[in-house]
C-alpha positions as CSV (number, residue, x, y, z in Angstrom):
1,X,59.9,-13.4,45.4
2,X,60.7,-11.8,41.7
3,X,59.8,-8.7,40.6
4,X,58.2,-10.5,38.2
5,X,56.6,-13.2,39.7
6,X,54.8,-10.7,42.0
7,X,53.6,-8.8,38.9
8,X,51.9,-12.2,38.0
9,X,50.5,-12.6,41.6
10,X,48.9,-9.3,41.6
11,X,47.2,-9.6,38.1
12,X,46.3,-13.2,38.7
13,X,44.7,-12.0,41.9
14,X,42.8,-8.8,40.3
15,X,41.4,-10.7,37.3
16,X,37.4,-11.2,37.0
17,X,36.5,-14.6,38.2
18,X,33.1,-14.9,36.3
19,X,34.0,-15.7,32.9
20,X,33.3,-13.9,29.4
21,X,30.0,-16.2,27.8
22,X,30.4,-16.0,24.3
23,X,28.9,-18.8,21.7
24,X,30.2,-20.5,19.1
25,X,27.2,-19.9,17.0
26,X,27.4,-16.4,17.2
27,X,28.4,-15.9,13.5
28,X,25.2,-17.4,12.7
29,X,23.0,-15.4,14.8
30,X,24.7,-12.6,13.8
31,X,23.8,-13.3,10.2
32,X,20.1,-14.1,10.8
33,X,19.6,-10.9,12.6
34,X,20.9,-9.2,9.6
35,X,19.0,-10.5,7.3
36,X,15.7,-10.2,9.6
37,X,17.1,-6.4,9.1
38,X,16.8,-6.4,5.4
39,X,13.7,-8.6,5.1
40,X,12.4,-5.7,7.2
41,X,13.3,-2.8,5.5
42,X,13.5,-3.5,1.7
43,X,9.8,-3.7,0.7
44,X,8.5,-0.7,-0.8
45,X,6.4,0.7,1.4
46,X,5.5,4.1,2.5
47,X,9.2,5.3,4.3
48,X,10.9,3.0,0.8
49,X,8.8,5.7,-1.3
50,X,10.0,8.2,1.0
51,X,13.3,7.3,1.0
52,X,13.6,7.4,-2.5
53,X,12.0,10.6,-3.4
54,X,14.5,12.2,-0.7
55,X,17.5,10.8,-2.5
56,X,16.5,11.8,-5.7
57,X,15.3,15.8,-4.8
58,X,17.7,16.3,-2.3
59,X,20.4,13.9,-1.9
60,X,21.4,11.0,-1.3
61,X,22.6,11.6,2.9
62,X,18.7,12.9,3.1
63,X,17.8,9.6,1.8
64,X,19.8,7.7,4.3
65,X,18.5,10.0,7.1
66,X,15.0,8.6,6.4
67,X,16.0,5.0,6.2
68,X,18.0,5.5,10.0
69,X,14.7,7.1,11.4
70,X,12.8,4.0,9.8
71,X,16.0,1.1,11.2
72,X,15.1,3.2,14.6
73,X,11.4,2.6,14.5
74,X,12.1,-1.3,13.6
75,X,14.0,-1.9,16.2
76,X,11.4,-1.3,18.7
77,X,9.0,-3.3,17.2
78,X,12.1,-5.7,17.1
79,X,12.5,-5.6,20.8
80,X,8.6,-5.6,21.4
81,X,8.4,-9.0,19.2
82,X,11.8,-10.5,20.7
83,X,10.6,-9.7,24.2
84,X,7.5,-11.3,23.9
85,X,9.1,-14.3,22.3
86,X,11.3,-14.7,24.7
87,X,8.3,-15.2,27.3
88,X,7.5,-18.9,25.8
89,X,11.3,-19.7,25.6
90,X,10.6,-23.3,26.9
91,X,7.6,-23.6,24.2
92,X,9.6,-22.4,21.2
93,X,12.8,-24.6,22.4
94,X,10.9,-27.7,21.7
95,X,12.2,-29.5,18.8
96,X,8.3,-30.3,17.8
97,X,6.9,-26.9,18.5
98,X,9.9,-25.3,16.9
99,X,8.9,-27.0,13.8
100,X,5.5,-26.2,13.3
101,X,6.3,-22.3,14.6
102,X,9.1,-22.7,11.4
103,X,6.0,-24.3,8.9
104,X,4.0,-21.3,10.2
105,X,6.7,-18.6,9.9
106,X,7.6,-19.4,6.6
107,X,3.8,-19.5,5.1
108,X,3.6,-16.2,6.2
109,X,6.7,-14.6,4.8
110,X,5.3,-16.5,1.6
111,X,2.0,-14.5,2.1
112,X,4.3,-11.5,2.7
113,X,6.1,-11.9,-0.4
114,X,3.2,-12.7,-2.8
115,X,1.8,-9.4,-1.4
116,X,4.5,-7.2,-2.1
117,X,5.0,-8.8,-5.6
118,X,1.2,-7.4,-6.5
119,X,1.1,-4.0,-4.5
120,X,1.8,-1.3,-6.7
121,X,4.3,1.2,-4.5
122,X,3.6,4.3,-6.6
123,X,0.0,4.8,-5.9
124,X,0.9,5.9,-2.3
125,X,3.4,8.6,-3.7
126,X,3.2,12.0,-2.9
127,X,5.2,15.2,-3.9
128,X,7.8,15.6,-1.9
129,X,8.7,18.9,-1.1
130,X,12.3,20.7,-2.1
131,X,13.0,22.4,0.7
132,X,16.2,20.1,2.1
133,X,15.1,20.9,5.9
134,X,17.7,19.2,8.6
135,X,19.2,15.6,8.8
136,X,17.3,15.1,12.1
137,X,13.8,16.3,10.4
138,X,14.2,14.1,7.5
139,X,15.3,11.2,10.4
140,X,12.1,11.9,12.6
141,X,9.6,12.2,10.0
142,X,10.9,8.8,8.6
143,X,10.5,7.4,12.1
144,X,6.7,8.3,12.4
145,X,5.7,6.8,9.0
146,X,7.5,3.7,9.8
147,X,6.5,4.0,13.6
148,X,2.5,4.5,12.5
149,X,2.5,0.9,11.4
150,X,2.3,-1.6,14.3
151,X,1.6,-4.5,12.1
152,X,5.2,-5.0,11.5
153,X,6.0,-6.9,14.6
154,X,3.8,-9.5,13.4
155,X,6.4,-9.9,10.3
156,X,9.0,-10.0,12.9
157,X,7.2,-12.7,14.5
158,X,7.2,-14.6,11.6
159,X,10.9,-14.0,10.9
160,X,11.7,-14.9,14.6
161,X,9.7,-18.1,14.1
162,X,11.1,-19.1,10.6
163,X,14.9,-17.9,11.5
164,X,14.6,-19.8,15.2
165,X,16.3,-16.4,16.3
166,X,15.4,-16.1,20.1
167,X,17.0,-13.5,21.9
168,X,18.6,-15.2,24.8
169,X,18.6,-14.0,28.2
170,X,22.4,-13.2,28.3
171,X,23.2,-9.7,28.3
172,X,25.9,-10.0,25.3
173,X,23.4,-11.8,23.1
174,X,20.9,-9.8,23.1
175,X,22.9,-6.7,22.4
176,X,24.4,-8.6,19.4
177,X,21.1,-9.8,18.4
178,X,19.4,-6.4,18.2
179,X,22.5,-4.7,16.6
180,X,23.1,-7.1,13.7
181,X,19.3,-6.4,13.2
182,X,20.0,-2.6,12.9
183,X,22.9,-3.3,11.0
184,X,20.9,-5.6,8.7
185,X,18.6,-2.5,8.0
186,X,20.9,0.3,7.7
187,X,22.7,-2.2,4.7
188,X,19.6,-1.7,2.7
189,X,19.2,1.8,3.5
190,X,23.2,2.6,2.6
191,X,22.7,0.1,-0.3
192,X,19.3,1.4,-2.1
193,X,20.7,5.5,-1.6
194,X,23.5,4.7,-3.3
195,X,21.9,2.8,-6.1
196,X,19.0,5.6,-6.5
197,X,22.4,8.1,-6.4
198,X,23.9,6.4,-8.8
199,X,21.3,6.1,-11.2
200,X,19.3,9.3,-10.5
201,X,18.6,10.2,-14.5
202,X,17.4,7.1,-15.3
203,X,14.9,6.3,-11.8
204,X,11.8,6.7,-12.4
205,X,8.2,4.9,-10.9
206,X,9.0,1.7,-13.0
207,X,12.2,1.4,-11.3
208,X,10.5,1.4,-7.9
209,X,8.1,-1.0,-9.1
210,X,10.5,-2.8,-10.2
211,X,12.5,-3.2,-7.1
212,X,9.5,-4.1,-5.3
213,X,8.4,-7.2,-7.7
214,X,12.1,-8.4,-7.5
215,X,11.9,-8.0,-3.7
216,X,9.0,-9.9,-3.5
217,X,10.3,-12.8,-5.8
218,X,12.9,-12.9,-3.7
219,X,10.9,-13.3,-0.3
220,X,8.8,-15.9,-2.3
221,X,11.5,-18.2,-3.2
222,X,13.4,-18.1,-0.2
223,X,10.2,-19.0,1.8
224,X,9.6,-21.8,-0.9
225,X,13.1,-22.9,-0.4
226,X,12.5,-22.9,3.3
227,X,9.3,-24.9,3.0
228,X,10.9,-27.3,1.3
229,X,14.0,-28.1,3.7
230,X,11.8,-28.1,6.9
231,X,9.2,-30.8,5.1
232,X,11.4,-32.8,2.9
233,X,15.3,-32.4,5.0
234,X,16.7,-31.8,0.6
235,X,17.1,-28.1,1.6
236,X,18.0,-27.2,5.3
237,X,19.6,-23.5,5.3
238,X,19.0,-22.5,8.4
């Protein structure tokens, strides 16, 4: 026997025999769970107020601190709502079941939307304060706000439902799943620091108000755009 035919013996013979799963629709889940991220994250709630008024008094890596601690607290609700979906697997992977839990989902991301368009940010400001403190204060502080509201795993439930995105049993997948998530809401963090950075002088409460009427158009639309595909098959996106 060769030198190298033994070579080929012993790695053939070390190799892993239980194969790497990986789906082809991964891209896809990968998207949804990034966009469940932004949906998340970019109304202008208490932490988007917070976030904001960090970047503009001390800078925009404070104001990116607050939006990690907030992505942190999400993704446990994230898990909470995942997890529990993931109990009724057999119920929500029934073509029939699937549809109504869509019908429902998007209503309520329409409900979401219509309710961010007429909720007025600025009343729930505060002064922030000008001392800079630490990266890791601003990143816990952010986390209680966000982590003081519970009610977002219901809009995760509705995003879960509207998106089909079940976190599957595999290993791989979930970790995927909850990362694109993060990676979703760390986007709009990055993203909305750097346009508050950028446009410092000119941002004022009207710019915040108007970022949260355009936000909620947005959510509107898309859930009247998804309507529409699951009840008349013209627009199917997802």
């Amino acid at each position: 026997m060769t030198k190298i035919s033994r070579k080929r013996k012993f790695f053939r013979n070390f190799a892993p025999v239980m194969p790497i799963h990986i789906p082809i629709n991964i891209l896809d889940f990968i998207f949804k769970g990034m966009l469940i991220g932004v949906i998340a994250s970019a109304p202008m709630g208490p932490v988007g107020i917070l976030c904001v008024q960090r970047t503009l008094n001390k800078g925009r890596w404070f104001g990116f601190a607050t939006g990690i601690g907030a992505a942190v607290s999400d993704i446990i609700y994230a898990a909470f709502a995942g997890f529990g979906m993931s109990f009724v697997m057999d119920f929500i992977t029934n073509d029939q079941n699937r549809f109504y839990l869509q019908i429902a989902g998007s209503i309520l991301l329409l409900c979401f939307g219509w309710y961010t368009y007429h909720t007025d940010p600025t009343q729930k400001m505060h002064q922030s304060g000008k001392q800079q403190g630490t990266l890791w204060y601003n990143t816990w502080t952010a986390f209680l706000v966000t982590f003081s509201n519970p009610l977002i795993i219901f809009l995760f439930l509705a995003m879960y439902a509207q998106f089909a995105f079940v976190l599957p049993n595999h290993p791989f997948e979930m970790i995927v799943g909850f990362a694109s998530i993060v990676a979703g809401a760390l986007l709009w963090w990055w993203g909305l620091t750097w346009l508050v950075d950028q446009i410092r002088t000119k941002f004022d409460t009207n710019g915040i108000k108007i970022i949260n009427k355009v936000i909620g158009v947005a959510v509107i639309v898309g859930s009247i755009i998804m309507l529409l595909g699951l009840t008349t098959n013209l627009v199917r996106f997802f």
